[in-house]
N, C-alpha and C positions, 0 to 999 in steps of 0.2 A: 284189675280189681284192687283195692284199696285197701292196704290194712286193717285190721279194725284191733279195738283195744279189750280188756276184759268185758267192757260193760251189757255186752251181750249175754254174757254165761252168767254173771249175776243175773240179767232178767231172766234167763230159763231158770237157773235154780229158784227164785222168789214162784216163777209162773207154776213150775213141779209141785212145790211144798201148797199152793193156793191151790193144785188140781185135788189134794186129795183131801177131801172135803172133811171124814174124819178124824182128819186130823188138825185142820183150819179150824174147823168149827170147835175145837174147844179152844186156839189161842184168844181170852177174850181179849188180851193185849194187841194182838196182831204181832205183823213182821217188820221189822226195822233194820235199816242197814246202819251200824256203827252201834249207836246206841239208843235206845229206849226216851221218848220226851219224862220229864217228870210228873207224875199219881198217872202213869196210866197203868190198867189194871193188869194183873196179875191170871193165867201163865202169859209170857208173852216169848217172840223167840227175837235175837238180834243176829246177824253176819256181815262179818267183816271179810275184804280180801290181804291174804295174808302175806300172798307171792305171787309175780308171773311171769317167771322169764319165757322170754320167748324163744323157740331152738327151730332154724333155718334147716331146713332140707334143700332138695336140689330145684325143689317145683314145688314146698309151700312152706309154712310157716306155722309153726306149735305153740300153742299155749299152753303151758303148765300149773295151771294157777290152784293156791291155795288157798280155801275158806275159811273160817271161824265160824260153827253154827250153834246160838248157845239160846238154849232153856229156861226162864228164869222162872220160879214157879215157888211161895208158903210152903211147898208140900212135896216133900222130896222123892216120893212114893209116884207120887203125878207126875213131876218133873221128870221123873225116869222113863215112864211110862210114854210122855211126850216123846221124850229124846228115842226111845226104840222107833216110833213112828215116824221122826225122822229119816232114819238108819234106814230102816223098810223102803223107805220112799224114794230115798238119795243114791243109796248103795247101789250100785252098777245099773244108772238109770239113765235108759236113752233121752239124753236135754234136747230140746229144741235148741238150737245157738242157731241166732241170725248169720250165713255168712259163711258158718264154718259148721263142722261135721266131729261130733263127738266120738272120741276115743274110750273115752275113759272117764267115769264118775265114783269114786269109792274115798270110803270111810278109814282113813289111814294112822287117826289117834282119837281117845279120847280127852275128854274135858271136862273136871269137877271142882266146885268149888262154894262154898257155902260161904255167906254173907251177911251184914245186916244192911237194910235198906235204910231212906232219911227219916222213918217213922218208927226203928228201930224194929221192925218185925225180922226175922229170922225168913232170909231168902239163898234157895239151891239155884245156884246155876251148875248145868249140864249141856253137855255139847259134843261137837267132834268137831276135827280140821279131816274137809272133803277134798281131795285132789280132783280136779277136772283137767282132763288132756281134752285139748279140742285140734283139729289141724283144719289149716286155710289157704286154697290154691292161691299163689302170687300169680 
């Protein structure tokens, strides 16, 4: 069997955070990996990968990778409120990974940061960095 690379565990997490519907249903932005296109609306969530080294056992092969999962939301009250739904959803949640067999999905730091947008409105972003262990028989 063939290596494979993070790109799996990014789609279960995107596929997770789309299954629970209330909490999709309010990003009207939707989910974006890196960053956000410009005027699209507001909450919206972005994730980036942030690490993944890989660690060798004797008969497979570990991913350890880390996310950036962040909130960008007017309303910092709401943006929090997203980001717990996140948490709820994420935290020690069995991923589907193409290939490989999750270990481990948890919420290991938080993320805040207040900002002004290119229209000058006053935007929260909130987030966490999620570690995912996945292991993959060679």
């Amino acid at each position: 069997m063939p290596i494979s690379t993070s790109a799996p565990i990014k789609q279960a997490l995107v596929q997770k955070l789309r299954a629970n519907p209330t909490f999709y249903s309010q990003l009207l932005g939707g989910i974006h990996e890196g960053f956000a296109p410009s005027k699209v609306k507001y909450p919206f969530l972005t994730y980036q990968l942030i690490y993944d080294p890989l660690a060798y056992t004797w008969d497979s092969m570990m991913h350890l990778a880390g996310f950036d999962l962040r909130i960008f939301h007017t309303d910092s009250v709401e943006a929090n409120n997203l980001d717990a739904l996140v948490l709820t959803t994420l935290n020690d949640a069995a991923l589907s990974v193409t290939g490989q067999t999750t270990l481990l999905a948890r919420r290991v730091a938080d993320l805040s940061s207040p900002d002004v947008d290119d229209e000058g409105r006053k935007v929260y972003m909130v987030g966490g960095t999620y570690e995912v262990w996945t292991d993959q028989p060679l």
